[in-house]
C-alpha positions as CSV (number, residue, x, y, z in Angstrom):
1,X,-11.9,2.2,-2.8
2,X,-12.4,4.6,0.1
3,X,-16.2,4.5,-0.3
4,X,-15.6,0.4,0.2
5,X,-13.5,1.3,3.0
6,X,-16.1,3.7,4.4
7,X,-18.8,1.4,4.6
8,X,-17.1,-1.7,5.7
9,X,-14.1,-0.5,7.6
10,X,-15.9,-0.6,11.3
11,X,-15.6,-4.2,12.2
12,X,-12.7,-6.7,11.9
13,X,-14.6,-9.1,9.3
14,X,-15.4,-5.8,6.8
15,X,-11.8,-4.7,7.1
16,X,-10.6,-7.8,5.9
17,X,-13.2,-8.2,3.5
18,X,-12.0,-5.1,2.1
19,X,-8.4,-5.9,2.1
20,X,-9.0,-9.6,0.6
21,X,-10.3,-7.3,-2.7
22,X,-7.2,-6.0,-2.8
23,X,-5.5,-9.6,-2.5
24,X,-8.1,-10.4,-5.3
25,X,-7.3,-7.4,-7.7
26,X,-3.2,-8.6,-6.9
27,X,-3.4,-11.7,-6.5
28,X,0.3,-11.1,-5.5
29,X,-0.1,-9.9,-2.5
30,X,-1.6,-13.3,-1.4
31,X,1.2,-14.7,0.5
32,X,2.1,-11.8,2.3
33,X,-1.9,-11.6,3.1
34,X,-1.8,-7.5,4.9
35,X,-4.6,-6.1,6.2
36,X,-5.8,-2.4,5.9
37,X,-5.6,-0.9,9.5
38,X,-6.8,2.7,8.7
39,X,-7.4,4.4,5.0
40,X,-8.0,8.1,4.3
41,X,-6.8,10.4,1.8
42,X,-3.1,11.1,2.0
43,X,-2.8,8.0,4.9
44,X,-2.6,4.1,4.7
45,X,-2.3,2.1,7.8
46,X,-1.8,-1.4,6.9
47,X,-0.3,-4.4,9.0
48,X,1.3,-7.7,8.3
49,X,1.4,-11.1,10.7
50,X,4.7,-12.6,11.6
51,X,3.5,-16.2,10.3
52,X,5.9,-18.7,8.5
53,X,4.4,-17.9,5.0
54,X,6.5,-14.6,4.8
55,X,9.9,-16.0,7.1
56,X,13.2,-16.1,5.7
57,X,15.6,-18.9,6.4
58,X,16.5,-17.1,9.8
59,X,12.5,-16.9,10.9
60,X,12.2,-13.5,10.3
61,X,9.9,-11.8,8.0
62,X,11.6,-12.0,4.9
63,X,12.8,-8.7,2.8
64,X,10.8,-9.3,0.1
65,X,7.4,-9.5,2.7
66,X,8.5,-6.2,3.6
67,X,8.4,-4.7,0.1
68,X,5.3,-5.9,-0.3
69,X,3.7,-4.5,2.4
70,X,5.4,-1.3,1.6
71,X,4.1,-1.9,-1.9
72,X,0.4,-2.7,-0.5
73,X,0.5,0.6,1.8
74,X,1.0,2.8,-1.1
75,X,-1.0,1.1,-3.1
76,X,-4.1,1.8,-0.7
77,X,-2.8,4.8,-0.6
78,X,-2.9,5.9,-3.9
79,X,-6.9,4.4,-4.4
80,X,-7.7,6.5,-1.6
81,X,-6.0,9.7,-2.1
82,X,-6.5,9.6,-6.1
83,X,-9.6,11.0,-7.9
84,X,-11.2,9.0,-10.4
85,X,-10.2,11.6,-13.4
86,X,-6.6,10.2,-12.5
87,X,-4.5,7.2,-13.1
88,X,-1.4,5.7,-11.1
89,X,1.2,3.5,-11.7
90,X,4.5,2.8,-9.7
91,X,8.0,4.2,-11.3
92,X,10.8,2.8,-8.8
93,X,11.0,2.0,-4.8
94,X,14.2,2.8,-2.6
95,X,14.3,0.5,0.5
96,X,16.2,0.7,3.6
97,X,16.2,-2.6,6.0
98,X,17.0,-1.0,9.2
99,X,16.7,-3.9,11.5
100,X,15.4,-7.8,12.0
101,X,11.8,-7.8,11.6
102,X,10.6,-10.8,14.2
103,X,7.5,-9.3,15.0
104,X,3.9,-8.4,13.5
105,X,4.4,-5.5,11.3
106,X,2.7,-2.1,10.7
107,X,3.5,-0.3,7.5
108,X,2.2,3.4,7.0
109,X,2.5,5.0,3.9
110,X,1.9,9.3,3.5
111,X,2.9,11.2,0.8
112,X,5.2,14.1,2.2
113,X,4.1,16.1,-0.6
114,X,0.7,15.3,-1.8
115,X,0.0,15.4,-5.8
116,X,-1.6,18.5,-7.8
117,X,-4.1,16.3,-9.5
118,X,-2.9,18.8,-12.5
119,X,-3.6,17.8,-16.0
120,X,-0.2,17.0,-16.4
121,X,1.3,13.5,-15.6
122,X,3.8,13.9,-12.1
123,X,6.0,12.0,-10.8
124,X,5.0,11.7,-6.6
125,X,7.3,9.7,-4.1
126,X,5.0,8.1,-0.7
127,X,6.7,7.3,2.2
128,X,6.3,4.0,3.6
129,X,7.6,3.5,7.3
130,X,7.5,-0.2,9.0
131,X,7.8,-0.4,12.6
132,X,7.4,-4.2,14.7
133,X,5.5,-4.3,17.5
134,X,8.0,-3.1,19.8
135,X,7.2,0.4,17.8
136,X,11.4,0.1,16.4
137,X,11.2,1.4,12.5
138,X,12.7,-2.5,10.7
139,X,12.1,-1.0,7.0
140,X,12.1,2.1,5.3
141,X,10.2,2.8,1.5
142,X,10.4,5.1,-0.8
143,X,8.5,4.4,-4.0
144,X,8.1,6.8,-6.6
145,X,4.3,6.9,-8.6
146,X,3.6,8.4,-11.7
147,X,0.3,10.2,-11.9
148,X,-1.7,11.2,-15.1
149,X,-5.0,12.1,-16.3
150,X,-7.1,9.3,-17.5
151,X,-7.0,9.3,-21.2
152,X,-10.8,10.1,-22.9
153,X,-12.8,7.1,-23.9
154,X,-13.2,6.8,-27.4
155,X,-17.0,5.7,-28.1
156,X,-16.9,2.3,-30.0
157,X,-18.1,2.4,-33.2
158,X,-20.8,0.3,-35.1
C-alpha cells in the first residue's frame, strides 16, 4: 500500500484513486467514503466530508461515521507501517465522543508505541484523534491490533 501511495499520492485524483482501493478492498467503508490525506509509516492522515450520507437524525456526522473513519485511519495505518512478513487484524476499539461533529473531519491515527515486528504475535493499540475543522478534537479511538507473522505457505501438491 505505501508504494501505491508513493506513486500516486501527489495529486488530488491519485489520492483518491488510492483511497477508493481501499473502499474496494472494504467495501464498508463506502458510505462513509474517507480519503487518505498523508500516509507514512507510523502516520495516517485521513479526512471525512460532512455530507448527509454519514448525518444522524440531528445533522451531524453520525457516531458510527466516526468509528469508521477511526477504523479507516488505522487501517491505512497498519498497511503502511506493517512489513509484508506480517499480518494484522483488529482485537477491540475504545471510543470517546467528545463533542458534536458538524464539520468536515480529519482523523489521524499513530501508534504511541510502534510494534517489534518480532516473531511473536503482539497485541499494539493506535491512536486515532478526530478534530472538525475548527481544529476542536469531536472523537477519540483507541483500537487495539493483533500482529503476527505470516504463517509459511505450504506448496500445493500434485
Amino acid at each position: 500500500m505505501l508504494g501505491t501511495w508513493r506513486r500516486f499520492s501527489g495529486s488530488w485524483p491519485g489520492r483518491l484513486l488510492v483511497s477508493a482501493a481501499v473502499w474496494l478492498r472494504a467495501p464498508y467503508f463506502l458510505t462513509a467514503a474517507p480519503v487518505i490525506r498523508r500516509l507514512e509509516p507510523g502516520r495516517a492522515e485521513v479526512s471525512l466530508r460532512n455530507w448527509w450520507l454519514v448525518h444522524n437524525h440531528l445533522g451531524t456526522v453520525h457516531a458510527i461515521a466516526s468509528c469508521n473513519l477511526a477504523e479507516y485511519a488505522m487501517g491505512v495505518l497498519a498497511e503502511a507501517t506493517t512489513p509484508a512478513t506480517h499480518r494484522w487484524i483488529p482485537r477491540g476499539m475504545t471510543v470517546r465522543y467528545l463533542a458534536k461533529a458538524d464539520t468536515d473531519l480529519l482523523a489521524v491515527a499513530t501508534f504511541p508505541q510502534p510494534p517489534s515486528f518480532s516473531g511473536e504475535r503482539e497485541d499494539v493499540d493506535a491512536d486515532v484523534t478526530i478534530t472538525d475543522a475548527r481544529g476542536q478534537e469531536v472523537v477519540h479511538a483507541t483500537i487495539t491490533l493483533r500482529i503476527s507473522p505470516r504463517p509459511a505457505r505450504v506448496p500445493a501438491t500434485a
